[in-house]
ZALUM-63726 format. One record per residue (C-alpha): chain; x, z, y. Coordinates in nm, 2 decimals, padded with zeros to 4 digits. Layout:
! ZALUM-63726
mol:x:z:y
A:X:Z:Y
...
! end
This chain:
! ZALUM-63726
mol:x:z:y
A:00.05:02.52:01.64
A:00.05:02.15:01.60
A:-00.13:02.26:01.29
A:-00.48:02.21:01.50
A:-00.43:01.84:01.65
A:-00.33:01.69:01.31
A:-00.55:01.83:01.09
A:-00.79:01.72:01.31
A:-00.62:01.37:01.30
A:-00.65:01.33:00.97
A:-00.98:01.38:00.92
A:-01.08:01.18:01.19
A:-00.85:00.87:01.01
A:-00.98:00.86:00.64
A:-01.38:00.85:00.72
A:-01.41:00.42:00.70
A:-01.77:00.41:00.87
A:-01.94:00.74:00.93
A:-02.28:00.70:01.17
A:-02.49:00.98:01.23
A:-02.83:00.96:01.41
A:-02.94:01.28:01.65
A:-03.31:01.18:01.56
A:-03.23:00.86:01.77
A:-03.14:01.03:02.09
A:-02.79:01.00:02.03
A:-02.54:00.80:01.76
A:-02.19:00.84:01.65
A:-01.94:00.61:01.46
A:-01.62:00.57:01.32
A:-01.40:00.35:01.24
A:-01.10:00.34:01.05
A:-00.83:00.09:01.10
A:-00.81:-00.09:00.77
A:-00.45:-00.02:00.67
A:-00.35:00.08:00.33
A:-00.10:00.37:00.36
A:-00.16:00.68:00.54
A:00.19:00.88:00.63
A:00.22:01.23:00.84
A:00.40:01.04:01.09
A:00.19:00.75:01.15
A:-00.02:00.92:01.34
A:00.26:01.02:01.59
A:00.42:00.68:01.64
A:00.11:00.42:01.59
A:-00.21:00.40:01.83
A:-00.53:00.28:01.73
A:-00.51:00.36:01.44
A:-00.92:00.51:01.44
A:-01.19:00.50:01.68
A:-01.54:00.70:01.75
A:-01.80:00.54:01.95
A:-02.05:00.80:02.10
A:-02.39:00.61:02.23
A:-02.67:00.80:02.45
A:-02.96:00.65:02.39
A:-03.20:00.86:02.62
A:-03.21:00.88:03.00
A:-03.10:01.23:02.98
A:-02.74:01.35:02.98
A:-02.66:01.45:02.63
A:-02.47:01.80:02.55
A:-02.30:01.80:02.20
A:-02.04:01.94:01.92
A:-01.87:01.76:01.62
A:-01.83:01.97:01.30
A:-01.61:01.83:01.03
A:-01.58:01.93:00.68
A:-01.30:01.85:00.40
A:-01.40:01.91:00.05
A:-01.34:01.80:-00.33
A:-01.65:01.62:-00.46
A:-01.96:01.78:-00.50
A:-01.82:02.05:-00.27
A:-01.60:02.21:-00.50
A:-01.26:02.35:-00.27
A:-01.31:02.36:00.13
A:-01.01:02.19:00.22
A:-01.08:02.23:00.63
A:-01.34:02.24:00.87
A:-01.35:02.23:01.23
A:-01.52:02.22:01.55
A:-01.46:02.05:01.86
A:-01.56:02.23:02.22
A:-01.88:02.13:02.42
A:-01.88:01.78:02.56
A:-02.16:01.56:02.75
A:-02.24:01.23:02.75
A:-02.45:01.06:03.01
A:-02.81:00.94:03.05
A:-02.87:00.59:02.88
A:-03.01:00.41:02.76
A:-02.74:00.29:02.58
A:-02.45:00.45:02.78
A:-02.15:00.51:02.53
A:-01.81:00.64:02.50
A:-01.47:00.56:02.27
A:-01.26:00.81:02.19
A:-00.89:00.66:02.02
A:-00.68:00.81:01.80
A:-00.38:00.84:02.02
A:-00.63:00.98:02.27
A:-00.41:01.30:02.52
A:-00.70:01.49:02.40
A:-00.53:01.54:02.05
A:-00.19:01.62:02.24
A:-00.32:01.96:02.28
A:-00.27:02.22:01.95
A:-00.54:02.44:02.10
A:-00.86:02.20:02.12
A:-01.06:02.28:01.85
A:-01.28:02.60:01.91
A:-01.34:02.66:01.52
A:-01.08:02.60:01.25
A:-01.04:02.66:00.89
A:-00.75:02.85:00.75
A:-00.58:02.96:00.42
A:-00.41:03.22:00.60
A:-00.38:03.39:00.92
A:-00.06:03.52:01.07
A:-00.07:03.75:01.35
A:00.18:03.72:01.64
A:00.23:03.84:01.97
A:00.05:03.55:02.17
A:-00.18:03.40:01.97
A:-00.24:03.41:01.57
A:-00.06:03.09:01.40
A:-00.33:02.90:01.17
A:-00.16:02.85:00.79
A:-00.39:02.53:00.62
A:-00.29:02.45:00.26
A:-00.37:02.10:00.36
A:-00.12:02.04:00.64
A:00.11:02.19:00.42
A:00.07:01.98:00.13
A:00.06:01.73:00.35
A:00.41:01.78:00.48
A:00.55:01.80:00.18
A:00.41:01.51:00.05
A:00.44:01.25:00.35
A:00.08:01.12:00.31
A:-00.25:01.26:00.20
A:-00.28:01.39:-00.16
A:-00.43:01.17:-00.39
A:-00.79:01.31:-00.46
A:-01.21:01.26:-00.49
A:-01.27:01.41:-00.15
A:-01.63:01.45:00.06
A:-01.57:01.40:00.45
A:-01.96:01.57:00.60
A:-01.95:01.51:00.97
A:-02.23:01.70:01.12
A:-02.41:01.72:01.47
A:-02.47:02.04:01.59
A:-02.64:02.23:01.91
A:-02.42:02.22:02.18
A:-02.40:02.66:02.18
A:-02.17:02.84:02.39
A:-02.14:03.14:02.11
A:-01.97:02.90:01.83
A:-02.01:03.28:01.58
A:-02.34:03.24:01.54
A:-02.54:03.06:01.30
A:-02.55:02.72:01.47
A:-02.87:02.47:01.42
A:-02.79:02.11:01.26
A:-02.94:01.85:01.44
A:-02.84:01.58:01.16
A:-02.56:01.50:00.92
A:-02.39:01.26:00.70
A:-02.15:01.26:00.44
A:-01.86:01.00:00.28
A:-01.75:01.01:-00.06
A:-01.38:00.94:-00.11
A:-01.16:00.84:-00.35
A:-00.78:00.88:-00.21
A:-00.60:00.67:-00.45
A:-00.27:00.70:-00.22
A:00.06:00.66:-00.33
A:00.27:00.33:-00.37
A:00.21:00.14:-00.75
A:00.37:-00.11:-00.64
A:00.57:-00.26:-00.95
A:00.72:-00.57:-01.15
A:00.62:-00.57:-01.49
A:00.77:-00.89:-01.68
A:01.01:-01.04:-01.75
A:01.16:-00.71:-01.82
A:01.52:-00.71:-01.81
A:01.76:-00.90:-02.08
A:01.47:-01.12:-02.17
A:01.62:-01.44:-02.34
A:01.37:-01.78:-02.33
A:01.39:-01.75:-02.65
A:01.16:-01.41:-02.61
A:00.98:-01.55:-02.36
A:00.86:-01.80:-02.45
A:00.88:-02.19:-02.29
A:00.62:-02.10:-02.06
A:00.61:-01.74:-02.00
A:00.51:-01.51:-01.68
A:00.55:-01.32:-01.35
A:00.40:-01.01:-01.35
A:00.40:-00.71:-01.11
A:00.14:-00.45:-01.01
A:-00.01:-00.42:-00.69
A:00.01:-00.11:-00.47
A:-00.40:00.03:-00.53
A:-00.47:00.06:-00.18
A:-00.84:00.11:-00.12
A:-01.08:-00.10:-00.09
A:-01.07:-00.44:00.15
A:-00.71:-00.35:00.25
A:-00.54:-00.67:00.27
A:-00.18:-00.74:00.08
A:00.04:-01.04:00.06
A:00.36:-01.08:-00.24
A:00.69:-01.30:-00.19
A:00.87:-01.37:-00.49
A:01.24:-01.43:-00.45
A:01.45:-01.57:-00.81
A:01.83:-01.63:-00.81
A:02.04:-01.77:-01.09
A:02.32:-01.52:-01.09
A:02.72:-01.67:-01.01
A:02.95:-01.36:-01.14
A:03.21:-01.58:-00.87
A:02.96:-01.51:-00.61
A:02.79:-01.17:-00.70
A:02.90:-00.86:-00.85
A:02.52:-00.78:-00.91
A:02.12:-00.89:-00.95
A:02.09:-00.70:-00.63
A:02.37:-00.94:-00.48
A:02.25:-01.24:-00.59
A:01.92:-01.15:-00.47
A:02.08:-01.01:-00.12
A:02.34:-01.33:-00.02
A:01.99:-01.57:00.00
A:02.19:-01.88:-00.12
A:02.37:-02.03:-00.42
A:02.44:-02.35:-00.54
A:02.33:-02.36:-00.87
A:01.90:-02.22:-00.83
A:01.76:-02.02:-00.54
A:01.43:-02.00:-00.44
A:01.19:-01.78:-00.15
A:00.85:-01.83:-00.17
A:00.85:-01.69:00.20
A:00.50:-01.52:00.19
A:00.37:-01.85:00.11
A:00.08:-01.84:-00.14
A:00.15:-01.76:-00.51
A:-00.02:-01.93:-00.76
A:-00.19:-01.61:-00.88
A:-00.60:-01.64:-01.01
A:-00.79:-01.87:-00.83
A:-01.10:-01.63:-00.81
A:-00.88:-01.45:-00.62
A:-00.82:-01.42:-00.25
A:-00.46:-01.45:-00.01
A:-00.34:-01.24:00.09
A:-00.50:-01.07:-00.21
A:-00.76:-00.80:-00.13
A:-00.69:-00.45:-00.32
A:-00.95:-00.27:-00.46
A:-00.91:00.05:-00.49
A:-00.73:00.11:-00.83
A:-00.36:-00.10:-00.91
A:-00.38:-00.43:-01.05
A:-00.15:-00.66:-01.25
A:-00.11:-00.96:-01.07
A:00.03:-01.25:-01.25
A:00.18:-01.66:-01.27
A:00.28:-01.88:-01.50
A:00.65:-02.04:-01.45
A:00.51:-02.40:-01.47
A:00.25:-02.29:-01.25
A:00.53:-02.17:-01.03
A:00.69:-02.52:-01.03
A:00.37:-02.74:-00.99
A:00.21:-02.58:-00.70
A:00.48:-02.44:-00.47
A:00.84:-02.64:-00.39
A:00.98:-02.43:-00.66
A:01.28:-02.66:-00.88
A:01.31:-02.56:-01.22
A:01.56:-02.31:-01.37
A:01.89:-02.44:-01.47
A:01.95:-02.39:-01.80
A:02.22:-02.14:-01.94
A:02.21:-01.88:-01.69
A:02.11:-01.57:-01.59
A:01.86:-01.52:-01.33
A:01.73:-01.21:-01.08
A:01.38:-01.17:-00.95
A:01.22:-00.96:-00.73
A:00.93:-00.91:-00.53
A:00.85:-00.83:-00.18
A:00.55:-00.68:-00.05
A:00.34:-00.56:00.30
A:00.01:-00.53:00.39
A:-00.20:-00.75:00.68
A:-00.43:-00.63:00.95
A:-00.57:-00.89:01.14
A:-00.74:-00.68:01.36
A:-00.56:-00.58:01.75
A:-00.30:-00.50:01.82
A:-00.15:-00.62:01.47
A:-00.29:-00.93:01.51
A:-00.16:-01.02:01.14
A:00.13:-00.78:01.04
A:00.10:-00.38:00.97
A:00.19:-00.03:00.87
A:00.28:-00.03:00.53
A:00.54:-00.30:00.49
A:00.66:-00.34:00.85
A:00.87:-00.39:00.99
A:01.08:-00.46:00.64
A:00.87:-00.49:00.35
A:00.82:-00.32:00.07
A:01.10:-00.41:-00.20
A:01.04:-00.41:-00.58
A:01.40:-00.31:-00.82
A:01.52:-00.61:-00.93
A:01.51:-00.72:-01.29
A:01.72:-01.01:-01.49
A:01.66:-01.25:-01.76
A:01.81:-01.50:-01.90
A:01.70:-01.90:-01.93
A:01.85:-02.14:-02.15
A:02.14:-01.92:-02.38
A:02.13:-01.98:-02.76
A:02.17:-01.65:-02.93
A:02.40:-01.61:-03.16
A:02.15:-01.60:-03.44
A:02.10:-01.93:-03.42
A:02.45:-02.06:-03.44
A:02.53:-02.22:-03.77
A:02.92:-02.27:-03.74
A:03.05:-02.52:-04.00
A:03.20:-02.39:-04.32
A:03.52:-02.53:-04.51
A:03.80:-02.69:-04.33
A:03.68:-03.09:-04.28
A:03.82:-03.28:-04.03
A:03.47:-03.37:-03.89
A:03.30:-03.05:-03.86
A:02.89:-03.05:-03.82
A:02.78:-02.78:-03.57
A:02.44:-02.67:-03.59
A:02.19:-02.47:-03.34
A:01.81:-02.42:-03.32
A:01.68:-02.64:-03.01
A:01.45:-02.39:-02.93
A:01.50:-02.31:-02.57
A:01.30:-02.63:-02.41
A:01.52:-02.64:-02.10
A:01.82:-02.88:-02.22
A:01.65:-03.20:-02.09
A:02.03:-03.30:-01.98
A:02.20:-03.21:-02.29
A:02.40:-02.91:-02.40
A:02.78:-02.74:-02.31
A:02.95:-02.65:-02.57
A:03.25:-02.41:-02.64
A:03.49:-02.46:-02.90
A:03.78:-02.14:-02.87
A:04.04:-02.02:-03.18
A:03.95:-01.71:-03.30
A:04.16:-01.40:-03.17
A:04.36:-01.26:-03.44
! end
């Protein structure tokens, strides 16, 4: 029966601003916690995470119910509906109340007086509510991804909930739940030589596709890779040191579009993101890549609410943040293509190779071997 609480839950948590007038007499709001990921358990283990402020604005105690309705857009699919018991407020002017979402009131499976269900199963004590939603929502481990219409409606406070029941106002929120993690690295895709790349080629990765004003900050961690030191990108990425190229940007800004904000501000659909590596080196303490080697990269990722009681970190990303896979390219190999071994057998042999990497500022290794017979 905990169907009833988080249902309830979850309506209350995806409305951003709902405010409802009762002809002026009375007002309602709430407010959703700017976060950017929305999980079944979340709203078990984290507090605060929405708020409704009731206001009287008469000098008469007010008598009241909330009606909630999940839909598809343009009212396509009922997805649940609900209705809390009878509760007063006060006389005012201005007298007003806060309800939390980790409120005791929620603790209890039976507190709705209405509910909307799929199916009904009958049982001995009471009959167990069966919601599509909270199912799919289980199975999931967030909200599905969907163009929804939360109407929150203000209705006569009457004891006989069966019967048609006057509106005193409503309002409705359209919705687009984009949820789900994009996050992504794009390029350099793995086995990328230089000479693919290009002298001055790019980071690229994609960003989650929160919605709207949710706020998101990258780290980008590169590491040359020492087979004497690790077995594996992952490795080389994990050990957080070597002695030939390292480098954390530490959640320190990223040279990413300068029309855009940090931590960068999501939008509501998944962006590509993007720096180039000499923008890289000149505006962070980046060094340059040592040539001849292959390199890992990865990126890091987690959300930031600045409001209380976060006070700067999050949900989505916290405590450890959100890891990209890790991809490898290489910087500074000649190919074999463009080898030109000399031919004959004299005794001053001319090797020849296409300088075409732009990294060898300090010259070039060479290796001579015999060939295996």
């Amino acid at each position: 029966m905990n169907y009833y609480k988080k249902i309830l839950n979850y309506l209350l948590s995806i409305g951003i601003l709902v405010s409802i007038n009762f002809c002026q007499d009375m007002s309602i709001d709430l407010i959703l916690l700017n976060t950017g990921w929305f999980t079944y358990d979340s709203w078990s283990t984290v507090g605060n995470l929405w708020e409704i402020n009731i206001t009287n604005n008469t000098d008469e105690e007010k008598r009241y119910r909330i009606h909630f309705e999940l839909t598809t857009e343009a009212n396509a699919e009922l997805y649940f509906s609900g209705t809390t018991p009878i509760d007063s407020l006060g006389p005012g002017p201005n007298t007003q109340i806060t309800i939390y979402s980790n409120n005791e009131i929620f603790k209890d499976p039976f507190y709705l007086d209405y509910w909307f269900c799929n199916e009904t199963i009958e049982s001995t004590d009471y009959d167990v509510c069966v919601n599509n939603l909270e199912e799919s929502i289980k199975n999931l481990g967030y909200f599905p991804p969907n163009d929804y219409t939360l109407k929150v409606q203000l209705i006569e406070a009457d004891e006989d909930i069966e019967d048609p029941t006057d509106i005193i106002d409503e309002d409705e929120e359209f919705l687009n739940f984009e949820l789900g993690d994009q996050f992504d690295i794009l390029y350099p895709d793995d086995g990328l030589t230089e000479e693919e790349l290009g002298n001055n080629f790019f980071f690229q990765w994609k960003t989650p596709g929160f919605r709207n004003g949710v706020k998101i900050e990258f780290r980008i961690i590169i590491s040359a890779i020492i087979p004497e030191d690790a077995d594996s990108p992952e490795d080389a990425i994990d050990l957080g040191y070597n002695p030939v190229f390292y480098y954390d940007s530490d959640w320190s800004q990223l040279p990413i579009a300068s029309t855009l904000s940090w931590p960068y501000i999501e939008t509501g659909a998944s962006l590509s993101l993007s720096f180039y590596y000499s923008n890289l080196i000149a505006q962070t303490n980046m060094e340059p890549f040592q040539c001849g080697f292959d390199y890992a990269w990865r990126v890091d990722a987690r959300e930031i609410i600045d409001e209380s009681p976060f006070n700067g970190e999050g949900i989505w990303g916290w405590p450890e943040p959100v890891q990209s896979v890790v991809r490898q390219f290489t910087f500074g190999q000649i190919s074999d293509e463009s080898l030109i071994s000399p031919e004959g057998d004299d005794v001053l042999p001319l090797f020849t190779w296409d300088d075409n990497i732009g990294c060898a500022q300090e010259g070039f290794d060479i290796d001579i071997s015999l060939i295996e017979d």
